[in-house]
C-alpha positions in Angstrom: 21.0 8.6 9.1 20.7 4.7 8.5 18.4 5.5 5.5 20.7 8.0 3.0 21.4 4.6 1.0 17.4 5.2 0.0 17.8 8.8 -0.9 16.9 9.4 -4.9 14.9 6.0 -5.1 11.2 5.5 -5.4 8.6 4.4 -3.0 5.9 1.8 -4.8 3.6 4.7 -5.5 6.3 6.8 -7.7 7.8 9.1 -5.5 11.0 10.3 -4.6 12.6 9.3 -1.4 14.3 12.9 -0.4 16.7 14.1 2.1 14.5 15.3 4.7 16.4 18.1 5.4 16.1 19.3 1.7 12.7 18.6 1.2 11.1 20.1 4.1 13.9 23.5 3.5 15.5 23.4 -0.2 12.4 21.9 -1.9 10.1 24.5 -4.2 6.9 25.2 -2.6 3.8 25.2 -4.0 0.7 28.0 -2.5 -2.4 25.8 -1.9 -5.2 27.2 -0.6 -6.7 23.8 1.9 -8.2 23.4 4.9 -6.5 21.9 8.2 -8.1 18.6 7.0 -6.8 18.8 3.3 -3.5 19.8 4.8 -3.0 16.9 7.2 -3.9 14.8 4.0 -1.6 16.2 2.3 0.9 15.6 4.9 0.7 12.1 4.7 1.0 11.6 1.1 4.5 12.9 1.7 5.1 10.7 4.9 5.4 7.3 3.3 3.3 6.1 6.4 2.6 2.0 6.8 -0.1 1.9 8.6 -3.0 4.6 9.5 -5.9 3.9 11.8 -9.4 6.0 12.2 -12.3 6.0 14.0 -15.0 8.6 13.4 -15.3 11.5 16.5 -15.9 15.4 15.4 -13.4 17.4 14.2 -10.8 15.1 13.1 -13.5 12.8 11.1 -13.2 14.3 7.7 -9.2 14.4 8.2 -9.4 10.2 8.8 -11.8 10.1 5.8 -9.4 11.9 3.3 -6.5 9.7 4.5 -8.3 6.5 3.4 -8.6 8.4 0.1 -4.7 8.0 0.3 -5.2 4.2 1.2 -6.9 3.5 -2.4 -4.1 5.7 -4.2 -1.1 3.2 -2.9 0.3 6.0 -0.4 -0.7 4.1 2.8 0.5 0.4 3.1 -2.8 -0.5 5.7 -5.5 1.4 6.7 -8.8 0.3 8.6 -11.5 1.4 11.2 -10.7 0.7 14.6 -14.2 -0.8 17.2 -13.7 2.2 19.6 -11.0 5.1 20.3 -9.5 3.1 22.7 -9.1 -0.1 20.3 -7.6 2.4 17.7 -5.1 3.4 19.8 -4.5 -0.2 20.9 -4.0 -1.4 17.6 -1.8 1.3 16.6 0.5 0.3 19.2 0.4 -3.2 17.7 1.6 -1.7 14.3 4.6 -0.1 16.0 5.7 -2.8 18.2 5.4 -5.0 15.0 8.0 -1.7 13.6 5.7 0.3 11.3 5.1 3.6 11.2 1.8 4.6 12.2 -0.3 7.3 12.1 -4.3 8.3 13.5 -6.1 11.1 14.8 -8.6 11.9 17.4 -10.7 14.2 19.6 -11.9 15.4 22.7 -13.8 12.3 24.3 -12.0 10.1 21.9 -8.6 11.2 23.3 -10.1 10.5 26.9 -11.4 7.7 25.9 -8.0 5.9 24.9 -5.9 7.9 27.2 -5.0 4.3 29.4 -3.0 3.8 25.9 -0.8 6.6 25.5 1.9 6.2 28.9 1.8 2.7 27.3 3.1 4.2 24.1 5.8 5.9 25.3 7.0 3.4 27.9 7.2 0.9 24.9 9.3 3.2 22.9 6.9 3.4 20.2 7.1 6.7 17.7 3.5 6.8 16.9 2.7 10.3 15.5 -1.3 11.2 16.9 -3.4 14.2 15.5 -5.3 15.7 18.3 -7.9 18.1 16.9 -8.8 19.3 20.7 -12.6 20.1 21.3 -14.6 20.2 24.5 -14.7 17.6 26.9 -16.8 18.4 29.6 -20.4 17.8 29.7 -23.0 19.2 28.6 -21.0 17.9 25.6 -19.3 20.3 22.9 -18.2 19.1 20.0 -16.5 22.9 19.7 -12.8 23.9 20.2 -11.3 23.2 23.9 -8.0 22.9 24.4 -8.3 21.0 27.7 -7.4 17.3 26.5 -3.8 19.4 26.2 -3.6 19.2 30.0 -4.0 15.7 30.4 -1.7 14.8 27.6 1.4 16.8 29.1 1.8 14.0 31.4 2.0 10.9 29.6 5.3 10.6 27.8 4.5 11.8 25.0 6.1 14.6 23.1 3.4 17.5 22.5 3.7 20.3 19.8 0.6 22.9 19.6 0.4 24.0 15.7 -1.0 27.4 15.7 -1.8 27.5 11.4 -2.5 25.2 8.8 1.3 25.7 7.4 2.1 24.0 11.0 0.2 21.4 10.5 1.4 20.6 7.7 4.9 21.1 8.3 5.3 19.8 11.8 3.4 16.4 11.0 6.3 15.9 8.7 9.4 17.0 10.7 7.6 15.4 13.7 8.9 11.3 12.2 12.5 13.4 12.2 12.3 14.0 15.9 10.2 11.1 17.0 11.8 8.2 15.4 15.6 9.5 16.6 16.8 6.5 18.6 17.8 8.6 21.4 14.0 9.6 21.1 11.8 7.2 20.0 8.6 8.8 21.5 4.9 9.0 20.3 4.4 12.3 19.3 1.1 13.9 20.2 0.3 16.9 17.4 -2.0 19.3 18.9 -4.3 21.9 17.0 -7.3 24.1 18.0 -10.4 22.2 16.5 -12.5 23.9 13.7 -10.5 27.0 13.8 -7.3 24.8 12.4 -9.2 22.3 10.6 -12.4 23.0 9.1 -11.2 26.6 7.9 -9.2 27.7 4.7 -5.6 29.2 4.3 -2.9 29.5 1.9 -0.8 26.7 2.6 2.8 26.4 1.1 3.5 22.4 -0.2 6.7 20.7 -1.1 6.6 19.1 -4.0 4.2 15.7 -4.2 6.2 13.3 -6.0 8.9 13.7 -3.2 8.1 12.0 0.5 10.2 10.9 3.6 12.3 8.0 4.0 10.4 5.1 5.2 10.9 4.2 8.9 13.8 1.8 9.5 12.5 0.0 13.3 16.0 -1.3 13.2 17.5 2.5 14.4 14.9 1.9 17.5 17.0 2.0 21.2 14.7 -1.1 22.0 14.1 -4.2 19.6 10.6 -5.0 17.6 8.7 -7.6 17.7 8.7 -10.5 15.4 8.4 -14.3 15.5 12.0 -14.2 17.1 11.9 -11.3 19.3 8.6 -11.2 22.0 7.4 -8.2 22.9 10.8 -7.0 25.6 9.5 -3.8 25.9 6.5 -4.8 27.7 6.4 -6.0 31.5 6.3 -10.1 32.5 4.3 -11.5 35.0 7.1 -11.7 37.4 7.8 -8.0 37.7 3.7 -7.2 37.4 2.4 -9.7 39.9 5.4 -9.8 42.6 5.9 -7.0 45.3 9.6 -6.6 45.1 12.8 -4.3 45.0 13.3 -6.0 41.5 9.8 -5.3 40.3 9.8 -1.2 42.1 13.6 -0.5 40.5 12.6 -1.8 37.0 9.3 0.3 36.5 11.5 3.8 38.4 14.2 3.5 36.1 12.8 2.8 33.0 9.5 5.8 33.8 13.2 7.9 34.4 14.4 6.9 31.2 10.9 7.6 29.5 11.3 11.5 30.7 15.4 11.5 29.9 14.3 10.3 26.4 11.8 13.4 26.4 14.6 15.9 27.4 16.9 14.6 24.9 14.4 15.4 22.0 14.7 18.4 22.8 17.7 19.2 20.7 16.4 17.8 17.5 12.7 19.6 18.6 14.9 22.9 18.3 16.8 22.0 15.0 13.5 20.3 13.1 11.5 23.7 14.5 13.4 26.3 14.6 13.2 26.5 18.3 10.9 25.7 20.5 9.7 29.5 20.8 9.0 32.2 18.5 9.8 35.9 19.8 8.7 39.1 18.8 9.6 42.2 20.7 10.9 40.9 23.8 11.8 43.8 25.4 8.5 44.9 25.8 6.9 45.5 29.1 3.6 43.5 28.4 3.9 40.1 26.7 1.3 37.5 25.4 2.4 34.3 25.2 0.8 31.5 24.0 0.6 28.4 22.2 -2.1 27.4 19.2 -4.4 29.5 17.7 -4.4 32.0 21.0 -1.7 32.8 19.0 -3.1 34.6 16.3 -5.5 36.0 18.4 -2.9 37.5 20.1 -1.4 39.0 17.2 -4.6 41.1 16.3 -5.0 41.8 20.0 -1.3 43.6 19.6 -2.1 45.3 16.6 -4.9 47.2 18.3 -3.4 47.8 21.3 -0.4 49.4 18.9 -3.5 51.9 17.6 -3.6 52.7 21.3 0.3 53.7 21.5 0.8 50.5 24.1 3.8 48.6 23.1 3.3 44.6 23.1 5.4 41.4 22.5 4.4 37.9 21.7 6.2 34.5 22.8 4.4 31.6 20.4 4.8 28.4 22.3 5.5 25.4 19.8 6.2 22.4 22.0 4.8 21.7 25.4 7.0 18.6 25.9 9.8 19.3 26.3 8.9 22.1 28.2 10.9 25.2 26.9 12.3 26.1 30.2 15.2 28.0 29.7 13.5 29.9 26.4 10.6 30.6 28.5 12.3 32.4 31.0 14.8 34.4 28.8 12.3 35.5 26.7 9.8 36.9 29.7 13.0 38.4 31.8 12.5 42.1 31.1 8.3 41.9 31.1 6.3 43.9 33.5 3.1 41.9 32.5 2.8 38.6 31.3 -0.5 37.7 29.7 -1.6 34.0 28.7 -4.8 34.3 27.0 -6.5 30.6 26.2 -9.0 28.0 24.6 -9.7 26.4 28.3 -10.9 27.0 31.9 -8.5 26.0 33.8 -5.6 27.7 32.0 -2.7 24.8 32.2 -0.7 27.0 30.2 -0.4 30.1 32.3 0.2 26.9 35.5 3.0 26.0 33.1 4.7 29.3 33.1 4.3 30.4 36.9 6.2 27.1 37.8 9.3 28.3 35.2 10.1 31.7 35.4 11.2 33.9 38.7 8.7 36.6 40.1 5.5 34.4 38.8 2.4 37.0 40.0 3.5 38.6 36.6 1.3 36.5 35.0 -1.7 37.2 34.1 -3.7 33.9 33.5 -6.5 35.1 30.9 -8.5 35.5 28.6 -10.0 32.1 28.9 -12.7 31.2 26.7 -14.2 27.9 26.5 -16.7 25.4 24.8 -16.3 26.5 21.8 -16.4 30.4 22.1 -13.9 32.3 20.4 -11.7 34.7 21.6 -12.2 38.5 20.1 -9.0 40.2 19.9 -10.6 42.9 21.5 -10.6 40.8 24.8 -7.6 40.3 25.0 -6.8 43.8 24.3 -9.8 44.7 26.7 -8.0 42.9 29.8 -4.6 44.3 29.3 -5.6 47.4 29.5 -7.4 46.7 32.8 -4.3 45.1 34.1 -2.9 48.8 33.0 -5.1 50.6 34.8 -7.1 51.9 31.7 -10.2 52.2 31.4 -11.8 50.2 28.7 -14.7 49.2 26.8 -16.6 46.5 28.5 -18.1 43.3 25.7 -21.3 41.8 27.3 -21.5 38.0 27.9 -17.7 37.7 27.6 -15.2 37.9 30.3 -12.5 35.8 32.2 
């Protein structure tokens, strides 16, 4: 990459520039035991990031509040409070057009709030990385975890990962600059995570060393030019092609929205390196499989376990990135299931939507447990409705269901 001559200097604050390669796989790892907030943090301080922007929305709050903590100690070049969700994200799409490399976070109403901005970011090229700490959105308002913003974002242009842990979070904020700021790429990343049950609760975390951090961003790699005093902003539309009905005006805004969506499917070979793939697998060959994506995920572990106890063989497919779309993974890791059961944090169970449109035979799945507003998701529900799918009888939990 355009940045190796970098590699062994130091950034203003002390640290190392590393390979990234070697720091996120080679590097010595240290065991903290942080929060989802402390971890995102702690991200950060290894992302020499220019510019981060907050405002204040439940659960990503106390993550935006550590990070100007980072701001005092030198590791972030700006960092301010935007007037409203929607000026954050406006203003962060200032810092990239003007070629930083940004970072902010939001939440629930907050994402819906600013949502106008983000087919804006990706149709100007710009590799903003956003935190989305999904809670409710509906009213009577939640501020509990929902995963229903998810559905909206898929749509944008925007590349979205789903962590499921803390060790995610913290790696994937990292490795998501590698994919992001590719030049074949050069998408905003939206970095999903199940509110409160990623980030306001505590795990053993493994760091890479703190006095080592990414390359900073070169804007010059981008496939589209930034803007300075010599350079307006080309990426956005002129009057002509806005205000005119033409065949000028209609081919511009089709090709480049094609090019948007061709930039997404080529990520998807650097989403595979940088991750490991785009799926985890265990036991495929089973007849029942839970997939999922977030923190449905671990639920759907114990939910296995127990049904193991019960002499039923289970496999799980973890879903990391929902854009791309893991087409082809999908469907070779569901080809031998019977039963396909997508258990998740929303009503109206995009995920499972997702899955019937890839794979052949789609009445296999099974689109539940959904919980929602906030409740959680026993493994024993899960557990509960497979066996129902089965044909066995089980034991019923009041006030819970599909």
């Amino acid at each position: 990459m355009a940045t190796q001559t970098v590699i062994g200097t130091q950034n203003k604050v002390g640290q190392t520039i590393a390979d990234p390669w070697k720091m996120m796989h080679e590097a010595d790892r240290t065991p903290c035991f942080f929060t989802g907030s402390e971890v995102i943090k702690e991200a950060i301080r290894r992302a020499n990031c220019d510019v981060m922007i907050a405002y204040p929305i439940t659960p990503q709050s106390e993550a935006a509040a550590l990070i100007g903590e980072l701001f005092a100690e030198g590791y972030i070049g700006d960092y301010f409070r935007g007037e409203s969700e929607f000026a954050v994200m406006s203003e962060c799409a200032g810092a990239a057009f003007g070629g930083a490399r940004v970072f902010t976070t939001t939440a629930g109403p907050g994402t819906m709030r600013a949502m106008e901005n983000f087919p804006m970011w990706a149709g100007a090229r710009l590799p903003i990385q956003m935190i989305v700490t999904c809670r409710g959105i509906n009213s009577p308002l939640s501020i509990q975890p929902d995963t229903l913003e998810i559905s909206y974002l898929l749509n944008t242009g925007m590349l979205v990962w789903h962590a499921e842990t803390a060790q995610d979070f913290f790696d994937w904020i990292l490795k998501g600059y590698m994919v992001s700021e590719e030049p074949d790429v050069h998408l905003p990343l939206a970095l999903c995570c199940d509110g409160f049950f990623v980030t306001h609760t505590k795990d053993v975390v493994n760091l890479t060393p703190a006095d080592m951090c990414l390359p900073p961003y070169d804007p010059y790699r981008s496939p589209v030019p930034c803007m300075d005093m010599e350079c307006p902003p080309v990426r956005m539309m002129r009057d002509p092609f806005v205000m005119k009905s033409n065949y000028i005006s209609y081919a511009t805004h089709a090709s480049w929205q094609q090019e948007v969506w061709a930039a997404v499917e080529r990520s998807r070979k650097h989403t595979i390196r940088w991750l490991d793939g785009m799926v985890e697998v265990d036991n495929p060959d089973a007849d029942i499989l839970i997939v999922a994506s977030g923190t449905a995920v671990s639920q759907g572990r114990e939910a296995k376990a127990v049904l193991e106890e019960d002499g039923i063989d289970l496999g799980i497919v973890k879903v990391k990135s929902l854009r791309p779309w893991p087409e082809e993974e999908i469907r070779e890791a569901t080809k031998h299931a019977k039963h396909i059961i997508v258990p998740e944090f929303n009503v109206t169970g995009w995920l499972a939507k997702e899955i019937r449109a890839t794979i052949p035979n789609p009445d296999r799945v099974y689109a539940g447990p959904h919980v929602c507003g906030g409740m959680t998701m026993p493994p024993e529900i899960i557990a509960a409705d497979i066996k129902k799918l089965l044909g066995i009888k089980a034991e019923s939990l009041a006030g819970r269901g599909s």
